[in-house]
PDB file of N, CA, C, O and CB in Angstrom:
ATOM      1  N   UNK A   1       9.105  19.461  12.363  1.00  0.00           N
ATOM      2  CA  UNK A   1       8.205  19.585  11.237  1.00  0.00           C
ATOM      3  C   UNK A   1       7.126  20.598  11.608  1.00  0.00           C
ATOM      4  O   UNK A   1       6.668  20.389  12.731  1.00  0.00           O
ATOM      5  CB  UNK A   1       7.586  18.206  10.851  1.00  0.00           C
ATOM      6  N   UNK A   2       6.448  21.936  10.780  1.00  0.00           N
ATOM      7  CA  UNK A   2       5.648  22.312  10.783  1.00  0.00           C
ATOM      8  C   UNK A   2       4.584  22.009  10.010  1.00  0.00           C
ATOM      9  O   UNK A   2       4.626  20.980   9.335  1.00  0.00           O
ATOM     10  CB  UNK A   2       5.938  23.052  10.828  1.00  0.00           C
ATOM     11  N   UNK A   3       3.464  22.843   9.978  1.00  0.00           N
ATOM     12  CA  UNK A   3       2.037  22.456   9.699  1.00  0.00           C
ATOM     13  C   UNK A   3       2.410  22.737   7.915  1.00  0.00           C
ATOM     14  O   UNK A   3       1.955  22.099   6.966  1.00  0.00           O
ATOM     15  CB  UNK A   3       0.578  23.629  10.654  1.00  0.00           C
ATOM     16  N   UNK A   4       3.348  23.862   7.882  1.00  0.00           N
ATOM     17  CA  UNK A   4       3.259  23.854   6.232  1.00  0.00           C
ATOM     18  C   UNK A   4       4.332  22.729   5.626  1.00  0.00           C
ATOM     19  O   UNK A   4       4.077  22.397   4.468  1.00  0.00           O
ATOM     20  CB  UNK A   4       3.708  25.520   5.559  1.00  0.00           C
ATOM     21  N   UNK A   5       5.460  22.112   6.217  1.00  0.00           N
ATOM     22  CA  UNK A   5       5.615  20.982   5.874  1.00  0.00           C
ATOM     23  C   UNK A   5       4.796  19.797   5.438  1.00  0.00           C
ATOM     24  O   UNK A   5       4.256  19.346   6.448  1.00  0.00           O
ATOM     25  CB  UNK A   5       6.094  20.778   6.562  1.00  0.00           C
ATOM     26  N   UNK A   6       4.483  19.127   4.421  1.00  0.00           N
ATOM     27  CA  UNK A   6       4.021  18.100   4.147  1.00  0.00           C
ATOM     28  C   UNK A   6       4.461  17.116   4.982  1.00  0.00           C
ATOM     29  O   UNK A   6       5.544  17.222   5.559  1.00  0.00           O
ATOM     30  CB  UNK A   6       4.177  17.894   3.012  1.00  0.00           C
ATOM     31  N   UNK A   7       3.942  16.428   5.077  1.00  0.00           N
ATOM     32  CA  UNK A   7       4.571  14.937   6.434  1.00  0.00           C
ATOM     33  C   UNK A   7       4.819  13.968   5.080  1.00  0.00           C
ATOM     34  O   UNK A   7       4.363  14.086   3.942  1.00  0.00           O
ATOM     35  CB  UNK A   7       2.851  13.920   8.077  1.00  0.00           C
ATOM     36  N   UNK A   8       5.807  12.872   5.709  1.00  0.00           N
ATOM     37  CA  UNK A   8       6.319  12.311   4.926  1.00  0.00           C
ATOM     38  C   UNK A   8       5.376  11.012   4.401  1.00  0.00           C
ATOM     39  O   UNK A   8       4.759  10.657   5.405  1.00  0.00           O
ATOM     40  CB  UNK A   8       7.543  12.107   5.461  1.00  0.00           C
ATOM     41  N   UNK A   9       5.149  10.498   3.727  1.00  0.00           N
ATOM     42  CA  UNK A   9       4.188   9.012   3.424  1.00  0.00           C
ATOM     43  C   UNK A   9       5.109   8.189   3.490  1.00  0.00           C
ATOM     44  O   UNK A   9       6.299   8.251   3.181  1.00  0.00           O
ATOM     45  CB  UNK A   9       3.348   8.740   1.957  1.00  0.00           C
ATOM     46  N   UNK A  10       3.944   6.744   4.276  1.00  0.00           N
ATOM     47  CA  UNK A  10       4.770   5.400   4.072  1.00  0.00           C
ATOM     48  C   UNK A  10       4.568   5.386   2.457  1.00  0.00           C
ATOM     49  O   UNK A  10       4.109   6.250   1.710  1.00  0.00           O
ATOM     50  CB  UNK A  10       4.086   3.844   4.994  1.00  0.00           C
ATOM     51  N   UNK A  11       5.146   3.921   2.162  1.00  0.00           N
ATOM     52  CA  UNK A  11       5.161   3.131   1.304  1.00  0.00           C
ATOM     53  C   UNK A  11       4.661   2.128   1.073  1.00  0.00           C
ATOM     54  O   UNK A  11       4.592   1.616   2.190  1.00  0.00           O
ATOM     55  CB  UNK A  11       5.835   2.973   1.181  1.00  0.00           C
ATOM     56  N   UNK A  12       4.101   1.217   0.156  1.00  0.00           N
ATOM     57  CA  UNK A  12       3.619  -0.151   0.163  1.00  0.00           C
ATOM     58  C   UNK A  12       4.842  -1.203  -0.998  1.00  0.00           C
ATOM     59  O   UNK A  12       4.447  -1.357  -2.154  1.00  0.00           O
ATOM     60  CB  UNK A  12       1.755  -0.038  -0.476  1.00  0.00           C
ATOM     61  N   UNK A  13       5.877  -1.683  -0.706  1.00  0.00           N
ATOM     62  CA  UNK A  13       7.060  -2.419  -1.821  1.00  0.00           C
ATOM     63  C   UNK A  13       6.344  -3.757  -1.604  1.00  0.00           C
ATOM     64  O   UNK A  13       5.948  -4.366  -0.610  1.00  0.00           O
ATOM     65  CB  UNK A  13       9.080  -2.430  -1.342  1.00  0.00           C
ATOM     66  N   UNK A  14       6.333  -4.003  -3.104  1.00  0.00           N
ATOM     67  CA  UNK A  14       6.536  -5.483  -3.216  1.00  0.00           C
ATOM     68  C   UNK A  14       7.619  -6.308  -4.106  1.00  0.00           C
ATOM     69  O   UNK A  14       7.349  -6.648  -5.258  1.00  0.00           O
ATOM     70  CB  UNK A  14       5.351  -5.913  -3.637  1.00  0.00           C
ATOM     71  N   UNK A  15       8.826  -6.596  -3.508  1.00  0.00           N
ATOM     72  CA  UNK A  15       9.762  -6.878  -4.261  1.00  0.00           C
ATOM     73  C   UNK A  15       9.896  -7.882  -5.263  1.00  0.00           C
ATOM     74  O   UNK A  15      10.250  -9.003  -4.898  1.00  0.00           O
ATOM     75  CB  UNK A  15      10.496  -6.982  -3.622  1.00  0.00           C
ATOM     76  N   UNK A  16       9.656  -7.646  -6.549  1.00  0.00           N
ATOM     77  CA  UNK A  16       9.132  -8.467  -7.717  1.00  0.00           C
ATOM     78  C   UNK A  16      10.160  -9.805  -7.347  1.00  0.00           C
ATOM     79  O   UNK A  16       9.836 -10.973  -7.132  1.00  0.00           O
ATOM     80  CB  UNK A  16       9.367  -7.624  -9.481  1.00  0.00           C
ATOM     81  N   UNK A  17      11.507  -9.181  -7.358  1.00  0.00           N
ATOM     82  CA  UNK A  17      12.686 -10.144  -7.762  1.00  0.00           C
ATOM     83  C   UNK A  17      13.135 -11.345  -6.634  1.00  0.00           C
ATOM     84  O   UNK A  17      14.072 -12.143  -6.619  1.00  0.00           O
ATOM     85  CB  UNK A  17      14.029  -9.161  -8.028  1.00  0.00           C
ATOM     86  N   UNK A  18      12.178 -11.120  -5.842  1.00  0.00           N
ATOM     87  CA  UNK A  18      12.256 -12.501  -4.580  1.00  0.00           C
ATOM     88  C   UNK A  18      10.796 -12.311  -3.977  1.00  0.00           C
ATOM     89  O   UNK A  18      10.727 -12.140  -2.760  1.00  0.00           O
ATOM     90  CB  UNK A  18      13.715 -12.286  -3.022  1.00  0.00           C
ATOM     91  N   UNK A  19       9.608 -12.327  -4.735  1.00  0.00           N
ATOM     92  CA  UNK A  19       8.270 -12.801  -4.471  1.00  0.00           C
ATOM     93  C   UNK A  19       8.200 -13.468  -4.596  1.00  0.00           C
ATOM     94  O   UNK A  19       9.069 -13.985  -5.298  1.00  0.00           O
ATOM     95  CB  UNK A  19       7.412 -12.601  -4.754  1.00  0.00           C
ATOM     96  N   UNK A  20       6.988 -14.390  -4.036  1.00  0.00           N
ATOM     97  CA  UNK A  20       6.554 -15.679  -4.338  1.00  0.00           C
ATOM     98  C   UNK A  20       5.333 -15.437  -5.270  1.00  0.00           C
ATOM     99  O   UNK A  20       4.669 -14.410  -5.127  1.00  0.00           O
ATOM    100  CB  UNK A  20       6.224 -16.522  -3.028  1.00  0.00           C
ATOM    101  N   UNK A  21       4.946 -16.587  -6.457  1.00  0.00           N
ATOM    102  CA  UNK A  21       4.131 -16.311  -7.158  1.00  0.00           C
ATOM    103  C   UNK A  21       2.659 -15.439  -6.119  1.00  0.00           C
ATOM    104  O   UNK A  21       2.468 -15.298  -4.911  1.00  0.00           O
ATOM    105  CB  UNK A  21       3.941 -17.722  -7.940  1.00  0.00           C
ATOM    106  N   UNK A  22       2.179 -15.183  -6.896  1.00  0.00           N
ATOM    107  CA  UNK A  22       0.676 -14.666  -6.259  1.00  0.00           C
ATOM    108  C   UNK A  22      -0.386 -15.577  -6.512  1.00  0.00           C
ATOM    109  O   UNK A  22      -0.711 -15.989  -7.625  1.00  0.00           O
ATOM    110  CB  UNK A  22       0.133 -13.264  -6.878  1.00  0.00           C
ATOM    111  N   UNK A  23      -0.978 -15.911  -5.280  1.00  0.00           N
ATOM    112  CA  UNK A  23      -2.586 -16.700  -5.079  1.00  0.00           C
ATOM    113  C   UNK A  23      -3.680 -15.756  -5.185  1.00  0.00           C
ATOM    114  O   UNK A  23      -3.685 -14.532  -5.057  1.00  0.00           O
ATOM    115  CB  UNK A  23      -2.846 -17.431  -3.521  1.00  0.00           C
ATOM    116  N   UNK A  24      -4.565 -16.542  -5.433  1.00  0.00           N
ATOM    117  CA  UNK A  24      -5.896 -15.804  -5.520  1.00  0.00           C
ATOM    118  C   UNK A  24      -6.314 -14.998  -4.300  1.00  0.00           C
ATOM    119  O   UNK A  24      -6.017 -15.293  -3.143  1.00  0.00           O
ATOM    120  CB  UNK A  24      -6.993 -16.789  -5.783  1.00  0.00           C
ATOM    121  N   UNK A  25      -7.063 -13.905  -4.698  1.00  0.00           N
ATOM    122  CA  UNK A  25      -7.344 -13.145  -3.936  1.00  0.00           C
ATOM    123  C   UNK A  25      -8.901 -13.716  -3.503  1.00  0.00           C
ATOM    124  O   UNK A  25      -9.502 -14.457  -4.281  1.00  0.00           O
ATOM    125  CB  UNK A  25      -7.108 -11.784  -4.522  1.00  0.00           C
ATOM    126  N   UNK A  26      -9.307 -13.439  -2.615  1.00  0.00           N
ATOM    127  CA  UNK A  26     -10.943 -13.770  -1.600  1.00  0.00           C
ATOM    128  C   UNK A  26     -11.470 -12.947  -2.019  1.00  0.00           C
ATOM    129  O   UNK A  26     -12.634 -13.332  -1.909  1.00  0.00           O
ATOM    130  CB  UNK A  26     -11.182 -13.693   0.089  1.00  0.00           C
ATOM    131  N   UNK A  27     -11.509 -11.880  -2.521  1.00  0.00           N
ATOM    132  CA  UNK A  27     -12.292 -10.762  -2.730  1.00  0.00           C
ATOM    133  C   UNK A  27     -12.325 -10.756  -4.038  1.00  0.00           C
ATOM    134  O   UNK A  27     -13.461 -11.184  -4.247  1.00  0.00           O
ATOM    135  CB  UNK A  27     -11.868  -9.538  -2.160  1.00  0.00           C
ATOM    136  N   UNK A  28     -11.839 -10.557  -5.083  1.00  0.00           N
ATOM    137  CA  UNK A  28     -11.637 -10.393  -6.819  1.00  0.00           C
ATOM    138  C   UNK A  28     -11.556 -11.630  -7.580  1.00  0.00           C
ATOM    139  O   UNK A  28     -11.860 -11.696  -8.771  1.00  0.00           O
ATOM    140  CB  UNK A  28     -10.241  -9.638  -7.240  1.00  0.00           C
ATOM    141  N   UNK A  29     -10.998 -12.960  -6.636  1.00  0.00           N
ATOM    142  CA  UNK A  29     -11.039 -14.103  -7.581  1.00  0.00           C
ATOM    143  C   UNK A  29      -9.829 -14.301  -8.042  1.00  0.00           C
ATOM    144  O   UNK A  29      -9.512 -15.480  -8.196  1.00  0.00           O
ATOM    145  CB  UNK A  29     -11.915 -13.966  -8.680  1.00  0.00           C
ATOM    146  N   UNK A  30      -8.967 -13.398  -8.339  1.00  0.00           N
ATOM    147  CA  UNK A  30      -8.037 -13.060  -9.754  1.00  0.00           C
ATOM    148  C   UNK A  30      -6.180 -13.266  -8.359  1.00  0.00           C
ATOM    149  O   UNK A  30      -5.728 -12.739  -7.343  1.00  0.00           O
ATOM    150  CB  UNK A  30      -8.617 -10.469 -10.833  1.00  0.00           C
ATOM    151  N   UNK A  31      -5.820 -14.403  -9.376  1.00  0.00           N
ATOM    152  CA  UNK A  31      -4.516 -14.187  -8.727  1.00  0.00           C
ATOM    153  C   UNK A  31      -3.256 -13.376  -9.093  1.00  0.00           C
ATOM    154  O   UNK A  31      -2.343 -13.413  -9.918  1.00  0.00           O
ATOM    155  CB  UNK A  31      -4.105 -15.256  -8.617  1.00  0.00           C
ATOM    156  N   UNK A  32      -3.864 -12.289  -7.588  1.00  0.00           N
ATOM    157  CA  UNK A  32      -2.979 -10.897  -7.726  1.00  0.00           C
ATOM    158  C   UNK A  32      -2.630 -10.833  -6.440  1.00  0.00           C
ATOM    159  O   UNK A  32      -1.764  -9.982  -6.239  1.00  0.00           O
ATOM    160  CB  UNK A  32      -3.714  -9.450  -8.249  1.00  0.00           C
ATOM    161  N   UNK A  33      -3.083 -11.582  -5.231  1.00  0.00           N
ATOM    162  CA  UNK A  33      -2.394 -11.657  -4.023  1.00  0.00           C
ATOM    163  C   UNK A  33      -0.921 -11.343  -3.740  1.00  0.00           C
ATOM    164  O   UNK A  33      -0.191 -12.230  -4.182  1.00  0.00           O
ATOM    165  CB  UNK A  33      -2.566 -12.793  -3.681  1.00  0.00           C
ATOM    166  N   UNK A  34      -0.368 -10.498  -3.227  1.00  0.00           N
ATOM    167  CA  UNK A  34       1.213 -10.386  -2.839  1.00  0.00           C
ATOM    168  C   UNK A  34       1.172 -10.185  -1.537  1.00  0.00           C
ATOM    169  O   UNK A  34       0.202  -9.818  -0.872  1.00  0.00           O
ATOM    170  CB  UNK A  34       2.093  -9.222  -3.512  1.00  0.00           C
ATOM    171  N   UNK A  35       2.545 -10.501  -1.082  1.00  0.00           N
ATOM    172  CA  UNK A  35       3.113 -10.519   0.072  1.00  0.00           C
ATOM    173  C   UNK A  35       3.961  -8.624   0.014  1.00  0.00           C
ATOM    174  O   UNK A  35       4.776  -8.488  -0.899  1.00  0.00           O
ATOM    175  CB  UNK A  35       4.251 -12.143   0.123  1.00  0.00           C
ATOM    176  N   UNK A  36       3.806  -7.786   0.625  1.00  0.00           N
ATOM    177  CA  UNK A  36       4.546  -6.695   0.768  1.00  0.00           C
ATOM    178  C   UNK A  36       4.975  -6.310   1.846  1.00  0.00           C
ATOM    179  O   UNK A  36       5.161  -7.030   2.827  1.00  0.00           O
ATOM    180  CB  UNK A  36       4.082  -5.854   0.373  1.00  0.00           C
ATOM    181  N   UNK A  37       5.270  -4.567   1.736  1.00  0.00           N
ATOM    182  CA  UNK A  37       6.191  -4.016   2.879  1.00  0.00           C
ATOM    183  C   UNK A  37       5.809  -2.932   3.233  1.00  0.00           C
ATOM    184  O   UNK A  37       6.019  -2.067   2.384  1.00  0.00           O
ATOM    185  CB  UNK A  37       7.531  -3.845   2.632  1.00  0.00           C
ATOM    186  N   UNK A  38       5.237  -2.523   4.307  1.00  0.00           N
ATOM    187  CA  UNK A  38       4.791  -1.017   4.238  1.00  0.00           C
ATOM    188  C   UNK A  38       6.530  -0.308   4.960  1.00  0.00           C
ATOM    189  O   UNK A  38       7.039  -0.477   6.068  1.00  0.00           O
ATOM    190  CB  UNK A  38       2.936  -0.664   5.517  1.00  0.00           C
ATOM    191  N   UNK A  39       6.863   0.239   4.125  1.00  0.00           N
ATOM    192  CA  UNK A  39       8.184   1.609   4.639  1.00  0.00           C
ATOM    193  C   UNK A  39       8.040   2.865   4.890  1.00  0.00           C
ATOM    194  O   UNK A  39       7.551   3.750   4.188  1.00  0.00           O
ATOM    195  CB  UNK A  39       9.188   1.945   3.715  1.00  0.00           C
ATOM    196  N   UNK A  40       8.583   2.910   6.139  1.00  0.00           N
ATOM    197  CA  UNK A  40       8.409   4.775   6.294  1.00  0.00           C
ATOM    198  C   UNK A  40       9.374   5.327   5.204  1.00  0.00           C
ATOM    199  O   UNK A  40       9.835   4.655   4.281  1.00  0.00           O
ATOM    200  CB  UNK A  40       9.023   5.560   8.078  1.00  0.00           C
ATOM    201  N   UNK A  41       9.591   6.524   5.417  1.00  0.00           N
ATOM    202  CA  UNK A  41      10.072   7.637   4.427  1.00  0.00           C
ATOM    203  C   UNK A  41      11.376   7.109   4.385  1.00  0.00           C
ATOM    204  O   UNK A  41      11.805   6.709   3.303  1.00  0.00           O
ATOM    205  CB  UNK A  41       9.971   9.295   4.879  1.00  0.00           C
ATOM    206  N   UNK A  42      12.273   7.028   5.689  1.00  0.00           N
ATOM    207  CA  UNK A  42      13.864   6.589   5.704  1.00  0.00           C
ATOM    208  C   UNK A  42      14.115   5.160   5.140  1.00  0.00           C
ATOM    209  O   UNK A  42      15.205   4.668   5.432  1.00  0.00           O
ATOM    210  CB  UNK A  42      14.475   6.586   7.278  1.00  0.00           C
ATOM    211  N   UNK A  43      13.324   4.475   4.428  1.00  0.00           N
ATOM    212  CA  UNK A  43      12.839   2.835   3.969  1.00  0.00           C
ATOM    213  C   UNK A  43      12.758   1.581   4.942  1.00  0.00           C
ATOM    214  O   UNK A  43      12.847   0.389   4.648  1.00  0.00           O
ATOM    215  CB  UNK A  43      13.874   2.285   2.904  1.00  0.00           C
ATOM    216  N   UNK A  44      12.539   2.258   6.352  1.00  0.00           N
ATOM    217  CA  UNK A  44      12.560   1.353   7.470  1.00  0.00           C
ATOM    218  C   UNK A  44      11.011   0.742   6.564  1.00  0.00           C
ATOM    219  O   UNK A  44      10.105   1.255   5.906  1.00  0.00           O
ATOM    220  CB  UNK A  44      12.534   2.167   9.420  1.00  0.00           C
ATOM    221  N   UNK A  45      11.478  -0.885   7.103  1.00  0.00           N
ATOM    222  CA  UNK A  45       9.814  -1.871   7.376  1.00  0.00           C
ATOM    223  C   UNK A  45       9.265  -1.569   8.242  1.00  0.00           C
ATOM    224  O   UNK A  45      10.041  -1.253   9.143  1.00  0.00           O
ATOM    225  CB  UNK A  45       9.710  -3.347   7.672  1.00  0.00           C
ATOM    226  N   UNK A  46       8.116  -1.466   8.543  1.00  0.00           N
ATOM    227  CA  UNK A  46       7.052  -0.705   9.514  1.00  0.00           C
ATOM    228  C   UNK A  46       6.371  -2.179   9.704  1.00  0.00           C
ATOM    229  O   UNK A  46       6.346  -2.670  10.832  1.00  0.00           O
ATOM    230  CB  UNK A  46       5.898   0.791   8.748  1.00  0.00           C
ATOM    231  N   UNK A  47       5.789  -2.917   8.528  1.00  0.00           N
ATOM    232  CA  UNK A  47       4.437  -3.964   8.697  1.00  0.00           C
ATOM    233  C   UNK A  47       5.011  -4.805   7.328  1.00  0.00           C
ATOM    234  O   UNK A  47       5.493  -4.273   6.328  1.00  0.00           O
ATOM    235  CB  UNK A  47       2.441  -3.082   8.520  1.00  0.00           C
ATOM    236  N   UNK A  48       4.849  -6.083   7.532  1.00  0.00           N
ATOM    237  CA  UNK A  48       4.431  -6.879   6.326  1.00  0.00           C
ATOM    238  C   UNK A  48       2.607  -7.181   6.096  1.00  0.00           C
ATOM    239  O   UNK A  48       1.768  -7.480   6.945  1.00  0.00           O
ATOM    240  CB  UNK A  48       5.285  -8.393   6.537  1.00  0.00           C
ATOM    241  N   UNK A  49       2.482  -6.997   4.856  1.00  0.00           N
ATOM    242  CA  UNK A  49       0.803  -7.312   5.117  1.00  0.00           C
ATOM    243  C   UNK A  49       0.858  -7.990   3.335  1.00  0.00           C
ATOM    244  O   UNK A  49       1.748  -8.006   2.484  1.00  0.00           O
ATOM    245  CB  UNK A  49      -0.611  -5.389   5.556  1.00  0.00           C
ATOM    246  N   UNK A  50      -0.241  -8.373   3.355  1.00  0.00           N
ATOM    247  CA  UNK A  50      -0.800  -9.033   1.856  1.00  0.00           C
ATOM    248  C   UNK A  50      -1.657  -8.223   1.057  1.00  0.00           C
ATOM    249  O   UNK A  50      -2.789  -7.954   1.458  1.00  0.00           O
ATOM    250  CB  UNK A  50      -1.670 -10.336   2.030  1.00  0.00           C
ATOM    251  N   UNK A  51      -1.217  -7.799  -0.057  1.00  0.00           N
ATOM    252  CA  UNK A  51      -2.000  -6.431  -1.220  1.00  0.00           C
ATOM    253  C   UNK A  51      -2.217  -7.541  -2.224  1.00  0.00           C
ATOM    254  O   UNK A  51      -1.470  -8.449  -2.590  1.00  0.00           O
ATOM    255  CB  UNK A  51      -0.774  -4.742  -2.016  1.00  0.00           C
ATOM    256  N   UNK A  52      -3.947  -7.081  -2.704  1.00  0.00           N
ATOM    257  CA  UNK A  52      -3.979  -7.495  -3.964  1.00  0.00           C
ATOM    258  C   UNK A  52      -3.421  -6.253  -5.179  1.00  0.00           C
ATOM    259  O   UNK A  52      -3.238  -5.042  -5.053  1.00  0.00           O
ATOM    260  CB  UNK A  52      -5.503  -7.970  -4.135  1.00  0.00           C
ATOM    261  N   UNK A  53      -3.320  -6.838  -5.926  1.00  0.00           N
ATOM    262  CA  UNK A  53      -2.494  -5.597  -7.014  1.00  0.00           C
ATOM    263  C   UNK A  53      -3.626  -5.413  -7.910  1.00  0.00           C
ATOM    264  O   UNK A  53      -3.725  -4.394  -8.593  1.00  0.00           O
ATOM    265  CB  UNK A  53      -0.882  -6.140  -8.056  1.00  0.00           C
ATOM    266  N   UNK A  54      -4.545  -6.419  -7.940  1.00  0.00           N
ATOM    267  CA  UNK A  54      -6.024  -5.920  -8.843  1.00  0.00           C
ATOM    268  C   UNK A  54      -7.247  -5.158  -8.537  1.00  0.00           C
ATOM    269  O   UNK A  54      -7.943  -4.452  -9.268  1.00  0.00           O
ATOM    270  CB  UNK A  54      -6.693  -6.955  -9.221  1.00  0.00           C
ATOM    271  N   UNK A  55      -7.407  -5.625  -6.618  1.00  0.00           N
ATOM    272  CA  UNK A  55      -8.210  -4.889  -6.184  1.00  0.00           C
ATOM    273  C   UNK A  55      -7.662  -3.130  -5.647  1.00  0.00           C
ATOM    274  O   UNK A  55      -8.294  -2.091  -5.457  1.00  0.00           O
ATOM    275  CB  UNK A  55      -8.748  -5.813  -5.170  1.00  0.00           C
ATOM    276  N   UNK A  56      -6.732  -3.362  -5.584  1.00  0.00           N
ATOM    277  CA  UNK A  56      -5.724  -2.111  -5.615  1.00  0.00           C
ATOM    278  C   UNK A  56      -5.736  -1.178  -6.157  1.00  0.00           C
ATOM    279  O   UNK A  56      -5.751  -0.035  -5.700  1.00  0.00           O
ATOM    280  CB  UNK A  56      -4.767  -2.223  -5.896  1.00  0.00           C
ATOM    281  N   UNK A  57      -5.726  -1.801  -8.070  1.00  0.00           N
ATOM    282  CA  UNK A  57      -5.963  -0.777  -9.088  1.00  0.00           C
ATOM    283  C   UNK A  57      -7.416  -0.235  -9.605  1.00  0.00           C
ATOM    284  O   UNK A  57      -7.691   0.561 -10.503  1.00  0.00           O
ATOM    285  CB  UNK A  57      -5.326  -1.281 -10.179  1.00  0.00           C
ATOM    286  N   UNK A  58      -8.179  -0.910  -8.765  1.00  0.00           N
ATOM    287  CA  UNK A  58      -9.822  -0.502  -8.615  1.00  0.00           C
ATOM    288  C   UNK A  58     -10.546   0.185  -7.848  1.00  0.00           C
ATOM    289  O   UNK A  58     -11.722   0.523  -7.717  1.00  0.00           O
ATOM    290  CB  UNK A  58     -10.487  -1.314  -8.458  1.00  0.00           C
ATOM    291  N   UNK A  59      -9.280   0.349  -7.236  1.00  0.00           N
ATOM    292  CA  UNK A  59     -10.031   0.583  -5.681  1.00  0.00           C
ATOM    293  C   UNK A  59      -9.868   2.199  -5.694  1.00  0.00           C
ATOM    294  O   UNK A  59      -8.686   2.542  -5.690  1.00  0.00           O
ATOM    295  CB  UNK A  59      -9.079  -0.298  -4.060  1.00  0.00           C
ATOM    296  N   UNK A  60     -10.731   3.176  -5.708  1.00  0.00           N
ATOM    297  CA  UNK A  60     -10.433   4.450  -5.404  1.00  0.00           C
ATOM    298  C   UNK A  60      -9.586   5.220  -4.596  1.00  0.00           C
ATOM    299  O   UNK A  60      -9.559   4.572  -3.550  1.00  0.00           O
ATOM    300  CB  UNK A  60     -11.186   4.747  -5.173  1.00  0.00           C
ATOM    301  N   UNK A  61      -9.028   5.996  -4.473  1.00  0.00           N
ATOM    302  CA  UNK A  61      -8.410   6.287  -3.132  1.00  0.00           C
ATOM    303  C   UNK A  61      -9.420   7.232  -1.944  1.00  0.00           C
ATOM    304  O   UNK A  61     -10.350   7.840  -2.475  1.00  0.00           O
ATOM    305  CB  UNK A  61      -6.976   7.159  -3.523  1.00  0.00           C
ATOM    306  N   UNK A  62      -9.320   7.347  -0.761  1.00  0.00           N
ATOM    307  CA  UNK A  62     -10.304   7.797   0.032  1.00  0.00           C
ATOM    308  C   UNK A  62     -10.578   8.974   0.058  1.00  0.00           C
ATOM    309  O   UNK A  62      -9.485   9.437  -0.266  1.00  0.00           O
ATOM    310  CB  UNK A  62     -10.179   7.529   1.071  1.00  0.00           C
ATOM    311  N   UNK A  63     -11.442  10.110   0.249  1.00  0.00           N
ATOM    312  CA  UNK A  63     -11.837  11.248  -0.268  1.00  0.00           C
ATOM    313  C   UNK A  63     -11.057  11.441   1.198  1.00  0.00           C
ATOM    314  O   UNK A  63     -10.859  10.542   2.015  1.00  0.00           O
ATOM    315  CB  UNK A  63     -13.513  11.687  -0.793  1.00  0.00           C
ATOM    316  N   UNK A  64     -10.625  12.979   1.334  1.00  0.00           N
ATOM    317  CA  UNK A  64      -9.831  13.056   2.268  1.00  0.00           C
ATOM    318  C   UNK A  64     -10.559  14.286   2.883  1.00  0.00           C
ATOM    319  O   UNK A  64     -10.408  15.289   2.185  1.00  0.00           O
ATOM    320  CB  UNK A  64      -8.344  13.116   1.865  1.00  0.00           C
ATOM    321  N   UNK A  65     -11.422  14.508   4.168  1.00  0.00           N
ATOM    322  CA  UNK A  65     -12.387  16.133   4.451  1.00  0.00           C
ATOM    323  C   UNK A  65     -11.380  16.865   4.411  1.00  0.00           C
ATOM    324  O   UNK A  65     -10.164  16.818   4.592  1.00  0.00           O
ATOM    325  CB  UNK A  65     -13.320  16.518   6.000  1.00  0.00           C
ATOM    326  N   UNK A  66     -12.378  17.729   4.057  1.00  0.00           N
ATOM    327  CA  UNK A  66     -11.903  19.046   3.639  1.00  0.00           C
ATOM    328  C   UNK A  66     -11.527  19.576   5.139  1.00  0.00           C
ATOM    329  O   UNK A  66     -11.846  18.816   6.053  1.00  0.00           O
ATOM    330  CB  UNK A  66     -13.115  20.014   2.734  1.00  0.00           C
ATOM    331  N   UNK A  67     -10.794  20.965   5.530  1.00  0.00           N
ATOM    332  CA  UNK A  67     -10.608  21.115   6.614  1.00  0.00           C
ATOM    333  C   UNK A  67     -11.637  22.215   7.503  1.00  0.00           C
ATOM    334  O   UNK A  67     -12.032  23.260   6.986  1.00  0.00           O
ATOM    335  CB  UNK A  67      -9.329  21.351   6.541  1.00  0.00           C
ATOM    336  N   UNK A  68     -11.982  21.827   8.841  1.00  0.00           N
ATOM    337  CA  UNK A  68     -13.262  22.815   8.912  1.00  0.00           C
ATOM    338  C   UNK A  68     -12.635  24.248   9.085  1.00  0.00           C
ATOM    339  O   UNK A  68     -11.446  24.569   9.080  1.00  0.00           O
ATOM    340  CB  UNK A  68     -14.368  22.446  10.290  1.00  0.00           C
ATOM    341  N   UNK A  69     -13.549  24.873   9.209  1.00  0.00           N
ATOM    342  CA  UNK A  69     -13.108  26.690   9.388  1.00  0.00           C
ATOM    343  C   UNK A  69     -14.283  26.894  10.680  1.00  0.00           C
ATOM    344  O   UNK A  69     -14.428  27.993  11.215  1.00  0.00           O
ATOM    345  CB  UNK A  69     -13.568  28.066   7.495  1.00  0.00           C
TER     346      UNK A  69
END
């Protein structure tokens, strides 16, 4: 891979069709708690971790610096 290649992004899946309902979240109140999957690019599992799907859709994404010169 070079520098003008884009690098590949994980993923965050949460597989609707064998989840378990969602509990409340600690932070929002609102039960949107899930169980997910972070996947690299080839769809390997990397991590299971717990996403809220409400604080998620609120949540900004991170300003990313600019690059220095």
């Amino acid at each position: 891979m070079t520098l003008s290649q884009p690098r590949p992004a994980t993923r965050i899946l949460i597989a609707p069709d064998r989840a378990a309902p969602p509990v409340p979240c600690e932070e929002c109140g609102y039960p949107a708690l899930r169980i997910a999957k972070l996947v690299d690019e080839a769809g390997e599992a990397l991590a299971t971790l717990l996403v809220c799907t409400n604080c998620r859709a609120h949540t900004p994404f991170p300003e990313i610096p600019a690059p220095r010169s």
